[in-house]
CHARMM internal coordinates of N, CA and C (Angstrom, degrees):
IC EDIT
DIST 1 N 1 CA 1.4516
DIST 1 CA 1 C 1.5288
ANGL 1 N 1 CA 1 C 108.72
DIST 1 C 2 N 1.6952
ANGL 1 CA 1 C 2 N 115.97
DIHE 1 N 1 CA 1 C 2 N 131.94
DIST 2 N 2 CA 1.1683
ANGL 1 C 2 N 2 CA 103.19
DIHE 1 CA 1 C 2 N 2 CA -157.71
DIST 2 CA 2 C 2.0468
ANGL 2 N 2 CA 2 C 112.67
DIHE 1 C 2 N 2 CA 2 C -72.11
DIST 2 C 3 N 1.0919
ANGL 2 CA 2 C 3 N 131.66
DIHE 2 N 2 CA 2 C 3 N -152.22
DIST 3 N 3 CA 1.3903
ANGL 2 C 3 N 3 CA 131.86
DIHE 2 CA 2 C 3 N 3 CA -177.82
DIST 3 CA 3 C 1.5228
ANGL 3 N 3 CA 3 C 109.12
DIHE 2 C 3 N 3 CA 3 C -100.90
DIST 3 C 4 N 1.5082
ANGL 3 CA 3 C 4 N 128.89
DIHE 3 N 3 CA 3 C 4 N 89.57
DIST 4 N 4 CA 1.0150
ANGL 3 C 4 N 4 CA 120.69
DIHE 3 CA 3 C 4 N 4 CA -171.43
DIST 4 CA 4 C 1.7943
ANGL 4 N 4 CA 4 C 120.87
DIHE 3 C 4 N 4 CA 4 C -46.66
DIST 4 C 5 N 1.5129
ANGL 4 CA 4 C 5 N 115.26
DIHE 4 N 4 CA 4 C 5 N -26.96
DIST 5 N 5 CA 1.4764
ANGL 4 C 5 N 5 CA 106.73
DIHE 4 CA 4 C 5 N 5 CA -163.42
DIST 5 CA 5 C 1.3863
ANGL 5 N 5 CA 5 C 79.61
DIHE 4 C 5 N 5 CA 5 C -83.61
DIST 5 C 6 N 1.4022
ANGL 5 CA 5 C 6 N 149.07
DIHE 5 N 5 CA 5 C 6 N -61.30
DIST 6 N 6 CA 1.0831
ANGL 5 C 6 N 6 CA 162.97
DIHE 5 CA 5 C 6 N 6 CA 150.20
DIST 6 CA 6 C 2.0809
ANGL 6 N 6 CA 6 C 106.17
DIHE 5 C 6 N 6 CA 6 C 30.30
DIST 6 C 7 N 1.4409
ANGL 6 CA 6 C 7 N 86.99
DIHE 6 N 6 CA 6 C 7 N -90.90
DIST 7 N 7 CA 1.4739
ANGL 6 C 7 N 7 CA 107.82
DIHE 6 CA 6 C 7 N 7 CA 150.46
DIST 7 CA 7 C 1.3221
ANGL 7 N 7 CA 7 C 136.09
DIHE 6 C 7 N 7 CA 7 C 0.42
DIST 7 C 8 N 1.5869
ANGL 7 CA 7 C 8 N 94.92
DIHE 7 N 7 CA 7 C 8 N -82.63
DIST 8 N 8 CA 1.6322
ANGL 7 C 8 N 8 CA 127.96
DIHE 7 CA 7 C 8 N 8 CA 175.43
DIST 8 CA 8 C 1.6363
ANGL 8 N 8 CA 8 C 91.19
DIHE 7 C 8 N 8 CA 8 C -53.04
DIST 8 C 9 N 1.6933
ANGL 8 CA 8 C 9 N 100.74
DIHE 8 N 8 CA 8 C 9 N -90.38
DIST 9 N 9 CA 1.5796
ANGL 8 C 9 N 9 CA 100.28
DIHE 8 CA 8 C 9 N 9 CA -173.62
DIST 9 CA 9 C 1.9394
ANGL 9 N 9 CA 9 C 123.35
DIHE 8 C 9 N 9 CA 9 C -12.00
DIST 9 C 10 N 1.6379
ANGL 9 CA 9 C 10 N 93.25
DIHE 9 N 9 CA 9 C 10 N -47.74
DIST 10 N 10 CA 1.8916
ANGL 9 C 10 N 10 CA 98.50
DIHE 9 CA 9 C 10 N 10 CA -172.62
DIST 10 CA 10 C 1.2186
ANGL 10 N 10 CA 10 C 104.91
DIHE 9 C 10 N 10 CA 10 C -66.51
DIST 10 C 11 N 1.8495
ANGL 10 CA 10 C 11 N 123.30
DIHE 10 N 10 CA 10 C 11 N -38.79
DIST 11 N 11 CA 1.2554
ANGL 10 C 11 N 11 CA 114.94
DIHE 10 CA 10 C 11 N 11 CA 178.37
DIST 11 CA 11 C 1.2980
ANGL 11 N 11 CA 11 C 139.47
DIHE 10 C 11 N 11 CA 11 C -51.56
DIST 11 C 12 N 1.6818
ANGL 11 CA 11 C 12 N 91.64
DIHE 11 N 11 CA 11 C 12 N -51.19
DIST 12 N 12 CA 1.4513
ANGL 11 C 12 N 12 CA 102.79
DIHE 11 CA 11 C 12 N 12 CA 157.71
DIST 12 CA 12 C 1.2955
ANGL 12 N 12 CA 12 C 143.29
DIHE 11 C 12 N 12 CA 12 C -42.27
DIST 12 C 13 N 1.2798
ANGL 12 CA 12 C 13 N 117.91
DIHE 12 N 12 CA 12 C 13 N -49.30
DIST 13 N 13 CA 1.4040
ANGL 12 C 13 N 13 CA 149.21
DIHE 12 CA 12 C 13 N 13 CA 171.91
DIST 13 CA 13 C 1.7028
ANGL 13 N 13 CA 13 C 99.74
DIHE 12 C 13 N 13 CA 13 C -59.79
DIST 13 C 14 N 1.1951
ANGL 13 CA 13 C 14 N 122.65
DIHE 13 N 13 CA 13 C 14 N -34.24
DIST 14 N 14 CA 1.5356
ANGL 13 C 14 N 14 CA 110.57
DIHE 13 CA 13 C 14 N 14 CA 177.63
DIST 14 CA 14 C 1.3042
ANGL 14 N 14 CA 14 C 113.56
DIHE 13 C 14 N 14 CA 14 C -106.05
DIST 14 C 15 N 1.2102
ANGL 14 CA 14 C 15 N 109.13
DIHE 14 N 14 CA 14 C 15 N 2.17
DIST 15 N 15 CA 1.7501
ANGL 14 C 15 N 15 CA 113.12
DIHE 14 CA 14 C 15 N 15 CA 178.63
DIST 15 CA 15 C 1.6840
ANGL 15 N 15 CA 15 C 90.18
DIHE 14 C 15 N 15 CA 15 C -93.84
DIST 15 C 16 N 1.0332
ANGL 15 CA 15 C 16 N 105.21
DIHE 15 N 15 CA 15 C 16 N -43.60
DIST 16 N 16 CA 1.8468
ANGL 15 C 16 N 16 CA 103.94
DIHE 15 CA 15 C 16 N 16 CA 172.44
DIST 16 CA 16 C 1.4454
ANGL 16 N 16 CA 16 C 117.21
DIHE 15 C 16 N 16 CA 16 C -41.58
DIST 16 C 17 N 1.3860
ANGL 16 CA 16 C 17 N 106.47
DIHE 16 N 16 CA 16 C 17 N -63.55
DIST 17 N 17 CA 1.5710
ANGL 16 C 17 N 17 CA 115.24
DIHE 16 CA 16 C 17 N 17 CA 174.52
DIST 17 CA 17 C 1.4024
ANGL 17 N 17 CA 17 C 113.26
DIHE 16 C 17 N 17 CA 17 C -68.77
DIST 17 C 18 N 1.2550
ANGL 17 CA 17 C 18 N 142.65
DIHE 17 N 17 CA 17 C 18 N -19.96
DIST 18 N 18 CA 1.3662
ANGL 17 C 18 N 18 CA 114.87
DIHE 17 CA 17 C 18 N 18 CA 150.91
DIST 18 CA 18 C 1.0391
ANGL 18 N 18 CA 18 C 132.91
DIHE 17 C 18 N 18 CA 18 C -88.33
DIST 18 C 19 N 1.4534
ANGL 18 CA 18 C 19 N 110.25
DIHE 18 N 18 CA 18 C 19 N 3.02
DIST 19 N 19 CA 1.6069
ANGL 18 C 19 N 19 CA 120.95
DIHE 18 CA 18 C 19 N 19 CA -170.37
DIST 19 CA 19 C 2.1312
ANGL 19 N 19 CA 19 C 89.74
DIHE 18 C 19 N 19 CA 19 C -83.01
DIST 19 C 20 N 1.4690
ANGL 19 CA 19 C 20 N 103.50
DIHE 19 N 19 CA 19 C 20 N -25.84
DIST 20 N 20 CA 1.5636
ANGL 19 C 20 N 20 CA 105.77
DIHE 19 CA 19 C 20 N 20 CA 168.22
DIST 20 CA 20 C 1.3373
ANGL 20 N 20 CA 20 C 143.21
DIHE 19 C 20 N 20 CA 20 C -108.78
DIST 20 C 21 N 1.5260
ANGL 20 CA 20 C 21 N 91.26
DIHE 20 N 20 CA 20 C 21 N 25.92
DIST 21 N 21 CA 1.3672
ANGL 20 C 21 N 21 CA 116.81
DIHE 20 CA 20 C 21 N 21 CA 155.35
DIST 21 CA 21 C 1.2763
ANGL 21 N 21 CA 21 C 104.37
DIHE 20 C 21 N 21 CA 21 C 105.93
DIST 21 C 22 N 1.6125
ANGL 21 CA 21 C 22 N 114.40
DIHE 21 N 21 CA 21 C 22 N 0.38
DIST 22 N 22 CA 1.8048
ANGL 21 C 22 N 22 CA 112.52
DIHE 21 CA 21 C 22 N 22 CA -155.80
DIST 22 CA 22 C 1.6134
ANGL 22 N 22 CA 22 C 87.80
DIHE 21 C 22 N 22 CA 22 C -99.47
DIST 22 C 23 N 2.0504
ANGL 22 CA 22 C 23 N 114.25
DIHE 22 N 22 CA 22 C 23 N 135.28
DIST 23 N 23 CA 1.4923
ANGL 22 C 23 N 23 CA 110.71
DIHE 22 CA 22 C 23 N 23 CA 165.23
DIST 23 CA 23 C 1.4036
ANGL 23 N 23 CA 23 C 96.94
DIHE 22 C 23 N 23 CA 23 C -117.94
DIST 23 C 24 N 1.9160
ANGL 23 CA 23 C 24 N 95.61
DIHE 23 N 23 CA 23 C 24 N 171.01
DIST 24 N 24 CA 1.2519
ANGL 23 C 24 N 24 CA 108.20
DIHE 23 CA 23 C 24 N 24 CA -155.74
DIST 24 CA 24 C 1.9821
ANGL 24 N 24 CA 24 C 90.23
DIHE 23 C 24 N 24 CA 24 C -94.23
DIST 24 C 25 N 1.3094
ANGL 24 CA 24 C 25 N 104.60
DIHE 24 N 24 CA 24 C 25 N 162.36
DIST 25 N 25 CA 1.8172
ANGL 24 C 25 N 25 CA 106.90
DIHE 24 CA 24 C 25 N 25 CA 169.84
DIST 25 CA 25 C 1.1960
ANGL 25 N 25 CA 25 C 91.71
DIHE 24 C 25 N 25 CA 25 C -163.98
DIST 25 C 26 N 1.4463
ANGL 25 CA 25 C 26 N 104.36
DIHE 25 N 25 CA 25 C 26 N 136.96
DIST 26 N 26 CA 1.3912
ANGL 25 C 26 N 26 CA 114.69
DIHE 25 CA 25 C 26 N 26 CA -168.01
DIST 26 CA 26 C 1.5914
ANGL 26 N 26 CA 26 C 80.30
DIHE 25 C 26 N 26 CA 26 C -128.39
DIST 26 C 27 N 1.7460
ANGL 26 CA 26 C 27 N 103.00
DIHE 26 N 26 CA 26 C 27 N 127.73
DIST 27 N 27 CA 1.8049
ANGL 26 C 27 N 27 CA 120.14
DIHE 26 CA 26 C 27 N 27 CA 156.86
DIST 27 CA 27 C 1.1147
ANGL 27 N 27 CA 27 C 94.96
DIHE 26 C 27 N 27 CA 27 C -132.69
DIST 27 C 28 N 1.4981
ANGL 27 CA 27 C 28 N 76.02
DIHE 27 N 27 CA 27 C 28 N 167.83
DIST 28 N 28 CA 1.9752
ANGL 27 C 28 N 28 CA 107.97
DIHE 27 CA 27 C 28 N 28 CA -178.43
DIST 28 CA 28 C 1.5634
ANGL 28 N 28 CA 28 C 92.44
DIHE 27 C 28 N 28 CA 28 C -108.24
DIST 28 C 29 N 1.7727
ANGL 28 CA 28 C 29 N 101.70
DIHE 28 N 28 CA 28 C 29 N 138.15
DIST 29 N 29 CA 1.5634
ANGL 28 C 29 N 29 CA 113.07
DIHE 28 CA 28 C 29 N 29 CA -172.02
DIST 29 CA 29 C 1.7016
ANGL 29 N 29 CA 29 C 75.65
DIHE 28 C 29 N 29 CA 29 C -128.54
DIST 29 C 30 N 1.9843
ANGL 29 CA 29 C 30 N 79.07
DIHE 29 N 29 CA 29 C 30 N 160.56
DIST 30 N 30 CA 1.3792
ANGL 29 C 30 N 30 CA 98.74
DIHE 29 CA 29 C 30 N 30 CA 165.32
DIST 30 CA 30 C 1.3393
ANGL 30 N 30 CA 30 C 114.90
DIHE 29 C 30 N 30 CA 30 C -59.67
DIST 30 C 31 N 1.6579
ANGL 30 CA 30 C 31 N 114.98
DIHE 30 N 30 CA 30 C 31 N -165.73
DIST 31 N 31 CA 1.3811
ANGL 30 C 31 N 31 CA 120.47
DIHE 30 CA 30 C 31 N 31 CA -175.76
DIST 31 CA 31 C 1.8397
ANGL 31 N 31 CA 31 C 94.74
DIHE 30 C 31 N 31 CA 31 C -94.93
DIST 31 C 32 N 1.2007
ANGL 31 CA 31 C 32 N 115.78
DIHE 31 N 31 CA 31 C 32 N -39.39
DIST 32 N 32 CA 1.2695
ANGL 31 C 32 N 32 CA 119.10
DIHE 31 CA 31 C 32 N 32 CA -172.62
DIST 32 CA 32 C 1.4709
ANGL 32 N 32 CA 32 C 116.44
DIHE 31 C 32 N 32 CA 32 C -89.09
DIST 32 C 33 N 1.5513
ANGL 32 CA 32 C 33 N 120.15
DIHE 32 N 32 CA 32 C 33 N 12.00
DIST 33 N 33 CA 1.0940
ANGL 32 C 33 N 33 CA 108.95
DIHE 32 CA 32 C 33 N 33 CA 165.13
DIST 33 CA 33 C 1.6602
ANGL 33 N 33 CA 33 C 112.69
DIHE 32 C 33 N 33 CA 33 C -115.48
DIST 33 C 34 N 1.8761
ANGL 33 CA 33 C 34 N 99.52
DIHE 33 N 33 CA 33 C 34 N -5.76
DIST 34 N 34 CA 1.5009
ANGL 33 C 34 N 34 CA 105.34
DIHE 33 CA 33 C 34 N 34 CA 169.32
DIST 34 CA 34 C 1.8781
ANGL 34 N 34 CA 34 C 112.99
DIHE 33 C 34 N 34 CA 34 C -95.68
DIST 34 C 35 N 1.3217
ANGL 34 CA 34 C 35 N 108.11
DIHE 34 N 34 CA 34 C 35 N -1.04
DIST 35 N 35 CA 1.2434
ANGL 34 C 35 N 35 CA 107.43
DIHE 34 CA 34 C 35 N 35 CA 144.54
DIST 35 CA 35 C 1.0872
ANGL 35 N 35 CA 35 C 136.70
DIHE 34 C 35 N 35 CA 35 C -50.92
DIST 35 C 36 N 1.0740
ANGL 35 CA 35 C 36 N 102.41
DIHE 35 N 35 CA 35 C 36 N -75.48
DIST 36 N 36 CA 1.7876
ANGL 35 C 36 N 36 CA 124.63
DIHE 35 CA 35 C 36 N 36 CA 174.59
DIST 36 CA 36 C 1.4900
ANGL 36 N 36 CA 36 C 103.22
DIHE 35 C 36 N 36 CA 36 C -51.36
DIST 36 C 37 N 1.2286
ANGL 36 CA 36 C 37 N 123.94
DIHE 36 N 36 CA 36 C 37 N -63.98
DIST 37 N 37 CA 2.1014
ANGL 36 C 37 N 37 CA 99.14
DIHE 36 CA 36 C 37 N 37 CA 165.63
DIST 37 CA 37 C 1.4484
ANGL 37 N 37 CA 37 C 119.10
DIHE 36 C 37 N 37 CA 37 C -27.29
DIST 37 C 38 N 1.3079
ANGL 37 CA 37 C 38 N 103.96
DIHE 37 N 37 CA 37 C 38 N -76.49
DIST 38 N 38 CA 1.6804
ANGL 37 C 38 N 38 CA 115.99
DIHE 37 CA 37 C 38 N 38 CA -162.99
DIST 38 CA 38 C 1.8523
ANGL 38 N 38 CA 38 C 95.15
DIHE 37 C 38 N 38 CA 38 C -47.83
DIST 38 C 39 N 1.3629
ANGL 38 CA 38 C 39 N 109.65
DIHE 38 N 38 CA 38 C 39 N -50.41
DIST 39 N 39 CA 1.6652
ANGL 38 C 39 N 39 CA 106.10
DIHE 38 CA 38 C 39 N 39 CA -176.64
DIST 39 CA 39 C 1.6092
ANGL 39 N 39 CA 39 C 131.18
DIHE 38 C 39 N 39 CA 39 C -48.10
DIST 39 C 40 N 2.1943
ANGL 39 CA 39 C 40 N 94.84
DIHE 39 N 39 CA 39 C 40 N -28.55
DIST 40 N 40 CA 1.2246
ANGL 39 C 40 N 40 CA 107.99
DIHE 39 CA 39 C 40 N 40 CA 171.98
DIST 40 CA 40 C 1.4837
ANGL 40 N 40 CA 40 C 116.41
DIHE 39 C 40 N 40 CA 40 C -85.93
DIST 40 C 41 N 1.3980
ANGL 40 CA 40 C 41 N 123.61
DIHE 40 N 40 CA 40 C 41 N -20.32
DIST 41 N 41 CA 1.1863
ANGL 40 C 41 N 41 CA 118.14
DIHE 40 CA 40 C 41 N 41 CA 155.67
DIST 41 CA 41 C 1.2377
ANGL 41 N 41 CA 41 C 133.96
DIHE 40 C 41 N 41 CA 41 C -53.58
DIST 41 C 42 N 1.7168
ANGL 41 CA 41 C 42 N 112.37
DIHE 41 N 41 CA 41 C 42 N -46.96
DIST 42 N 42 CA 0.8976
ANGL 41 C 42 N 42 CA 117.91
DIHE 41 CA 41 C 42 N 42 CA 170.89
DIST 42 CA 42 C 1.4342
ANGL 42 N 42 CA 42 C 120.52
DIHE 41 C 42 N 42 CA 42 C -21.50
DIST 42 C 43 N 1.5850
ANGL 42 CA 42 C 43 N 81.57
DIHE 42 N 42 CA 42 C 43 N -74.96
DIST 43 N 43 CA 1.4921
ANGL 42 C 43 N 43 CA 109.76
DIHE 42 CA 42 C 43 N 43 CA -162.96
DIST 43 CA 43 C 1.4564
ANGL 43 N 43 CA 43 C 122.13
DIHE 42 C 43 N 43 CA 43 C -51.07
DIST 43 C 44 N 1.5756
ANGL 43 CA 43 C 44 N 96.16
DIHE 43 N 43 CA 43 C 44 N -12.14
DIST 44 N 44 CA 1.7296
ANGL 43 C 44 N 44 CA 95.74
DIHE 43 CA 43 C 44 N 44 CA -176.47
DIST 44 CA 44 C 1.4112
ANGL 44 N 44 CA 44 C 126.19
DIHE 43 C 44 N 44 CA 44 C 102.16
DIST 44 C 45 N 1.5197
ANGL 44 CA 44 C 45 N 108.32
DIHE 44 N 44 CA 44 C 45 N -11.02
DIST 45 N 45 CA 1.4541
ANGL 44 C 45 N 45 CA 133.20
DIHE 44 CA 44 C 45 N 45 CA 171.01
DIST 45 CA 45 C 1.5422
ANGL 45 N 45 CA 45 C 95.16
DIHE 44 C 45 N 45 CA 45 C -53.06
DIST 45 C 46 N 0.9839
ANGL 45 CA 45 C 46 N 116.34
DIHE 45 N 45 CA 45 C 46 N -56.54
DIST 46 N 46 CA 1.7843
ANGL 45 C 46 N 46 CA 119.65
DIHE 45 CA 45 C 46 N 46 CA -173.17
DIST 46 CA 46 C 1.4612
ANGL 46 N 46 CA 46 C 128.00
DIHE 45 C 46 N 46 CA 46 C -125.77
DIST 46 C 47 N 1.0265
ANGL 46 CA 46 C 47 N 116.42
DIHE 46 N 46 CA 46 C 47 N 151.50
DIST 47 N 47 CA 1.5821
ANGL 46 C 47 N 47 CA 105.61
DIHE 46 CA 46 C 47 N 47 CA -175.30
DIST 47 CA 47 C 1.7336
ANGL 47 N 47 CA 47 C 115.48
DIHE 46 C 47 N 47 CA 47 C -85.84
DIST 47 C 48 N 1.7823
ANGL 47 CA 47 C 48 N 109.61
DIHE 47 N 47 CA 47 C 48 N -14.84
DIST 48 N 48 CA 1.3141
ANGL 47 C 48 N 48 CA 95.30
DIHE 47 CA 47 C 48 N 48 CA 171.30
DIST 48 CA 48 C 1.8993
ANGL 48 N 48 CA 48 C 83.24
DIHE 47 C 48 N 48 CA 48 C -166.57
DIST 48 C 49 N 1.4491
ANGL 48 CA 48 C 49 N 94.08
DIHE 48 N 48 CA 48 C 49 N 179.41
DIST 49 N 49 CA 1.6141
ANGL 48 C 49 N 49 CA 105.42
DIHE 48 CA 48 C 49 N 49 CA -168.18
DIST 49 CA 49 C 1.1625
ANGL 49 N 49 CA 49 C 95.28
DIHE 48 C 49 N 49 CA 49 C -76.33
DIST 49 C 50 N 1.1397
ANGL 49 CA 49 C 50 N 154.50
DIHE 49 N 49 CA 49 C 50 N -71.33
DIST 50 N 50 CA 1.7951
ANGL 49 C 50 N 50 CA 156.91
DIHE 49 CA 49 C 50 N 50 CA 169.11
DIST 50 CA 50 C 1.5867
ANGL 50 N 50 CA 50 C 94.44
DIHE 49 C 50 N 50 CA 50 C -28.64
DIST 50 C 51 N 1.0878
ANGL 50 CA 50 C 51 N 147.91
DIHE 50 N 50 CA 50 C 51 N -19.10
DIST 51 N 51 CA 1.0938
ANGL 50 C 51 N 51 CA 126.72
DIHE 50 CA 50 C 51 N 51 CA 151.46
DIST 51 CA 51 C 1.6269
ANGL 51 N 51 CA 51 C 135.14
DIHE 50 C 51 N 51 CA 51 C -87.22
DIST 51 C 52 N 1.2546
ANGL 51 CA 51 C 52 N 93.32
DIHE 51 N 51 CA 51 C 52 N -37.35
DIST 52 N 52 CA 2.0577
ANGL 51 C 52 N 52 CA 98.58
DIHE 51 CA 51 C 52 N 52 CA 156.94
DIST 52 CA 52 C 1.4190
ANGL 52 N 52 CA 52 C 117.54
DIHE 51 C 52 N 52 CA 52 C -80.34
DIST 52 C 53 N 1.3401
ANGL 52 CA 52 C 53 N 115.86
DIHE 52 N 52 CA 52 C 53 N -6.24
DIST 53 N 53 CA 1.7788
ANGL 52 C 53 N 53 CA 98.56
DIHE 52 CA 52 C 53 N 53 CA 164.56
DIST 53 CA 53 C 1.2496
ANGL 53 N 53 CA 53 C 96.32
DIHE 52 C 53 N 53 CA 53 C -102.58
DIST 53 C 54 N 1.0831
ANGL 53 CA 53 C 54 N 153.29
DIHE 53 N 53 CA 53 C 54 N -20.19
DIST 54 N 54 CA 1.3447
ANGL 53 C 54 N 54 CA 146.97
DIHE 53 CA 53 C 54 N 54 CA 173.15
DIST 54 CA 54 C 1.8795
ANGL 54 N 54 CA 54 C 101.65
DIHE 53 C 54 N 54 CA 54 C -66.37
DIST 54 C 55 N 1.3362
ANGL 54 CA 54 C 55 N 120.50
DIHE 54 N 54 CA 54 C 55 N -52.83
DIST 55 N 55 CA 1.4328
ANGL 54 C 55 N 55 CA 108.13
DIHE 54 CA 54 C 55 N 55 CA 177.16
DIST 55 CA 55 C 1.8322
ANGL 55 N 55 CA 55 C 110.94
DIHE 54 C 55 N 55 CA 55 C -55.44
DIST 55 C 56 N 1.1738
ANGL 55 CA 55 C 56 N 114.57
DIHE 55 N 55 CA 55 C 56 N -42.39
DIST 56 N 56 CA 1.3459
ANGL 55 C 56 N 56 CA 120.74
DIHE 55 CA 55 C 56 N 56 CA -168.56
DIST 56 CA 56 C 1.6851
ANGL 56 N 56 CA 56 C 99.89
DIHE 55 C 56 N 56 CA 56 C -54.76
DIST 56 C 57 N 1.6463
ANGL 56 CA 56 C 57 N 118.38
DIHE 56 N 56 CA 56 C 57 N -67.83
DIST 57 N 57 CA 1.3774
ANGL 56 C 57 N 57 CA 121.45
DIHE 56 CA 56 C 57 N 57 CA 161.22
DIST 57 CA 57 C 1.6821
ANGL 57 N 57 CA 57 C 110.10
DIHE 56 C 57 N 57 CA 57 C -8.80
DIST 57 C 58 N 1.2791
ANGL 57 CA 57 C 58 N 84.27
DIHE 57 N 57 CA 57 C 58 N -83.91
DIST 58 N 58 CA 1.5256
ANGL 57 C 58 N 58 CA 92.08
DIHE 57 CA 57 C 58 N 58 CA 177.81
DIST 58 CA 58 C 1.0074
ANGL 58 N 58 CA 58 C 127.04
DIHE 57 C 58 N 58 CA 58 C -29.97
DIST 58 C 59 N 1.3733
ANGL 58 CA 58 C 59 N 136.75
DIHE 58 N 58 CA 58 C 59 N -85.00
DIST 59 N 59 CA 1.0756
ANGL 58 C 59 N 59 CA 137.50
DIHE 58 CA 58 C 59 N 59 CA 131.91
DIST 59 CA 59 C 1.6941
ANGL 59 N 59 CA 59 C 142.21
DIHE 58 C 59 N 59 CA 59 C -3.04
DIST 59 C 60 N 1.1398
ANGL 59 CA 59 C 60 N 117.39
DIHE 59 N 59 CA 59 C 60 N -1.97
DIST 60 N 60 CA 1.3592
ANGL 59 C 60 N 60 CA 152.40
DIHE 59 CA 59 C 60 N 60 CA 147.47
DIST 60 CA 60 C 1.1316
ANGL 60 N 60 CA 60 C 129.22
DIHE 59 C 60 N 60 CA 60 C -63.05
DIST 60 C 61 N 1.4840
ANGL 60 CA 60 C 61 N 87.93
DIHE 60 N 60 CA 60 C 61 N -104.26
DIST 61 N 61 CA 1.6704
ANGL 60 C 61 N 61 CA 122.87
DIHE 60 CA 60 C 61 N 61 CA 168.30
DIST 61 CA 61 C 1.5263
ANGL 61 N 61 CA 61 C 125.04
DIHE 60 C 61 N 61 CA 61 C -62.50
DIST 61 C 62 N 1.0557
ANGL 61 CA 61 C 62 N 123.26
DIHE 61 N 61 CA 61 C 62 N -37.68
DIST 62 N 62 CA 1.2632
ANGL 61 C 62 N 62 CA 120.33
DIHE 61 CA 61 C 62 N 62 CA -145.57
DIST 62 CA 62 C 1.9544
ANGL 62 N 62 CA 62 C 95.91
DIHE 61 C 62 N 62 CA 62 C -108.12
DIST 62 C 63 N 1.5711
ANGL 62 CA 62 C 63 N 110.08
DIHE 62 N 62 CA 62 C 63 N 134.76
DIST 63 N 63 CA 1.3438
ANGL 62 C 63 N 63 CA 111.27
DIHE 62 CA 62 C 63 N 63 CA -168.57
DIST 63 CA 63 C 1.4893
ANGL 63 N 63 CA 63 C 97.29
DIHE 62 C 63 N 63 CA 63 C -94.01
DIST 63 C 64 N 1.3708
ANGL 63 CA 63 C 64 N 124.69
DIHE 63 N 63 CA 63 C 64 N 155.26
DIST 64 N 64 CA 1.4240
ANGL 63 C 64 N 64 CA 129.97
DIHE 63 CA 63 C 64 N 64 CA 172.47
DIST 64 CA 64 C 1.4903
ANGL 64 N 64 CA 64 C 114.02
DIHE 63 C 64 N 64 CA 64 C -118.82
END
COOR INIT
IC SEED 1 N 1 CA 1 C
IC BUILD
């Protein structure tokens, strides 16, 4: 049975982020391009993978 406070906490946390404009999208990546995240985490480049695929996005898409 899952962790009820557990739960709550995640709900919250994503009602937060859309309450700030941020939505969720879930893809399927290769193996070698979810390497290269975890490697840049590693490395210290980022503090978590939702933050280096979100820069990459960025860095994409988004015009400056």
């Amino acid at each position: 049975m899952p962790d009820t406070q557990s739960h709550a906490r995640v709900k919250r946390l994503r009602e937060a982020r859309k309450a700030s404009g941020q939505r969720e999208m879930n893809v399927w990546v290769p193996a070698h391009v979810q390497k290269a995240i975890e490697k840049a985490v590693e490395e210290g480049r980022f503090p978590s993978r939702r933050l280096a695929i979100v820069d990459a996005l960025e860095r994409q898409f988004v015009e400056k």
